[in-house]
C-alpha positions, 0 to 999 in steps of 0.5 A: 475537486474543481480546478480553478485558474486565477489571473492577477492583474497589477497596475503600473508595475505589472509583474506576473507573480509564479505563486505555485513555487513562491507560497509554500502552502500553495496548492500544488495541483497533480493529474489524474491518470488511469489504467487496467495495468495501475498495478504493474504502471505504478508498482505492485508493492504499493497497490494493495489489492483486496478480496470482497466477500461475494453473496448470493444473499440479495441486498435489502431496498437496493433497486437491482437491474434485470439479471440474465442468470438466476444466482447473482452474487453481491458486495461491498465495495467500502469507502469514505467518499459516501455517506453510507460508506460503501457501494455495492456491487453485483455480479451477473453472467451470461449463462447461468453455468458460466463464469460471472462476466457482467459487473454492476457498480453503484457508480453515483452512489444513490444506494441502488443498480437498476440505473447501472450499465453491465460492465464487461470483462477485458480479459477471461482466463482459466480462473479470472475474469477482469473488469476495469478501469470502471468509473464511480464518481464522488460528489465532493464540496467542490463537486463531482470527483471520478475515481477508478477500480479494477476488478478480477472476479475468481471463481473455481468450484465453490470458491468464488471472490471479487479482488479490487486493487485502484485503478487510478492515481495522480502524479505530476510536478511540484516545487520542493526542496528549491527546485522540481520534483515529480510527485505521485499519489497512490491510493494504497488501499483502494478506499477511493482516498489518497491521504490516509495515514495510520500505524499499520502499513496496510491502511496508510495511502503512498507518496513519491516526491524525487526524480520522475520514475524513482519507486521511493514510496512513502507513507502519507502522513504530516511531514516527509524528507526532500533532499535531507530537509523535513517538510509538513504536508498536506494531501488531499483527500481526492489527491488533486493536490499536495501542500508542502511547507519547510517543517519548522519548530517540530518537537524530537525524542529519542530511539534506542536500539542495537548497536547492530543495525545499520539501518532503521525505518519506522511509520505512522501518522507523522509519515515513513522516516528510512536514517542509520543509526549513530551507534545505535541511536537515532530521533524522530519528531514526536509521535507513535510509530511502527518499526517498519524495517531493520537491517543488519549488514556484516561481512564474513572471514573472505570479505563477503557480505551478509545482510538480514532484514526483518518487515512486516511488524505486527502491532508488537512493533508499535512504539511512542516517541516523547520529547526529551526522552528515549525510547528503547527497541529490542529489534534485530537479533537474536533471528530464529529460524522455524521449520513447520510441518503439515500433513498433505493427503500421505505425504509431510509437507515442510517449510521454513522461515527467520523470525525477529524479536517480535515475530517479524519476517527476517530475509537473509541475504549475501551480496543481494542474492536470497541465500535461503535455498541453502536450507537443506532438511535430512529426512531418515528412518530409525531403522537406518533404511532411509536417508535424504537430503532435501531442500525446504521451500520457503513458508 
């Protein structure tokens, strides 16, 4: 999106008004930054990385530049900013055994590469060639948008993939709450928008609003707390800007759940919302969400304290808040421990894990510390020749 500067101008009394914090549903505009690091810059747990099926099957009508090897490989990079709603993507190298080191990306989104210059790795290693940050641009309303990727292109034996992970983000300051915050807006999902928001975790876009360098990721969606206080937003769909605004008449229901847990979190459209329940009970303004965490924390006989968490739900997570009801989740325990078995050439293979209520992933530990390798496994014979102790690595 374009940035516009406004100048008023007043006669007489000749005040200068500061619209960006008086109004708030004022745009507040952010900077775009990139970086072949955007991962480890921005954090690796909100840049989803993806993996594109790589073709030798030549795509059809797409005009394609002149190869060097004889056996290019071809992708889909997918995103809503164009009409035909992905960019293709072909990889090329330098010798025709040798690993793909020439990338062409349908950078202007006409459907074709024969106007696309080589892009050329950064970094080559043993099974990874890397690419980035490589420049598409977008035409939007307001006009042209740039927007950034990162490749690695994997290729051992006949297993050959193209990883894509954002290579851009944006951050800066915004008022809320009555006084600065620093905000960053993260395309999760590397779909080349910053504002999407859905039920599964995976495909909802991330915010930050706090003090500059906190990692409290939020998901994008229609309100997030500041400082105690619920405020509709608004992202836009390039990420150039947020629009905050104090939430005001937003319609609550209830959720129930085991008196147990300490701590719940669940997301979706309405955004990511973290409270401690009050015996048990706890609201959420209307709408559907997914569990997204749960914690229960106790202490041993000595003082010691124990903490399971369970993440990463399924669909079985999914639940609706109504207003004037309540909603019940069977969360928390009973945990199940698992142990499974695979045969690896003429050797067993164990391994190990907690499964929640709904099959989430539960984590167990003490004082902040994985405890899990305390899982041990005897293994003996039926004749009574063989006994062992072992540890069991985690699933």
């Amino acid at each position: 999106m374009k940035r516009e500067m406004y100048i008023l101008l007043t006669v007489g009394i000749g005040l200068l008004v500061l619209t960006s914090t008086a109004g708030a549903q004022d745009e507040q505009w952010l900077q775009y930054k990139c970086e072949r690091e955007a991962e480890r810059i921005v954090g690796f747990a909100d840049m989803r990385t993806s993996s594109l099926e790589a073709s030798p099957v030549k795509p059809p009508g797409v005009k394609l530049p002149q190869f060097k090897a004889e056996n290019p490989l071809f992708a889909k990079w997918s995103t809503p900013m164009v009409e035909s709603g992905f960019l293709w993507i072909a990889l090329d190298r330098t010798s025709q055994q040798g690993k793909y080191d020439r990338l062409f990306i349908d950078s202007n989104g006409n459907g074709h590469l024969d106007d696309e210059e080589a892009q050329v790795p950064y970094q080559t290693d043993q099974y990874y060639t890397r690419f980035g940050p490589v420049k598409v641009v977008f035409e939007a309303q307001d006009g042209p948008v740039a927007y950034h990727l990162n490749f690695r292109s994997f290729d051992y034996e006949s297993n050959r993939r193209l990883l894509v992970s954002s290579g851009g983000w944006y951050e800066g300051e915004v008022a809320a709450a009555g006084r600065k915050k620093y905000c960053v807006l993260i395309d999760q999902n590397a779909n080349g928008t910053f504002y999407d928001s859905a039920l599964d975790p995976g495909k909802c876009d991330r915010i930050r609003v706090g003090e500059k360098g906190e990692q409290n990721s939020r998901f994008a969606g229609r309100y997030i707390e500041i400082d105690g206080a619920l405020y509709q937003m608004e992202i836009a769909r390039d990420g150039a800007f947020v629009k905050l605004a104090k939430a005001e008449g937003v319609k609550y229901g209830s959720v129930r759940m085991p008196e147990t847990i300490t701590e719940f979190s669940a997301g979706g459209p309405n955004g990511l919302f973290t409270f401690k329940p009050d015996k048990g009970a706890g609201s959420l303004p209307v709408g559907r969400y997914r569990v997204y965490t749960w914690t229960i924390d106790r202490k041993d006989e000595k003082g010691k304290p124990w903490q399971l968490r369970g993440t990463f739900f399924s669909a079985k997570g999914n639940f609706e808040v109504t207003e004037g009801a309540e909603t019940a989740l069977e969360i928390g325990e009973p945990v199940t421990g698992t142990v499974s078995a695979r045969l690896n050439g003429d050797n067993y293979e164990f391994s190990k894990g907690l499964k929640g209520p709904m099959g989430e992933y539960v984590m167990l530990t003490s004082g902040g510390q994985d405890v899990r390798n305390l899982w041990k496994m005897k293994a003996a014979n039926k004749e009574g020749t063989y006994e062992k102790l072992y540890p069991i690595p985690d699933q």
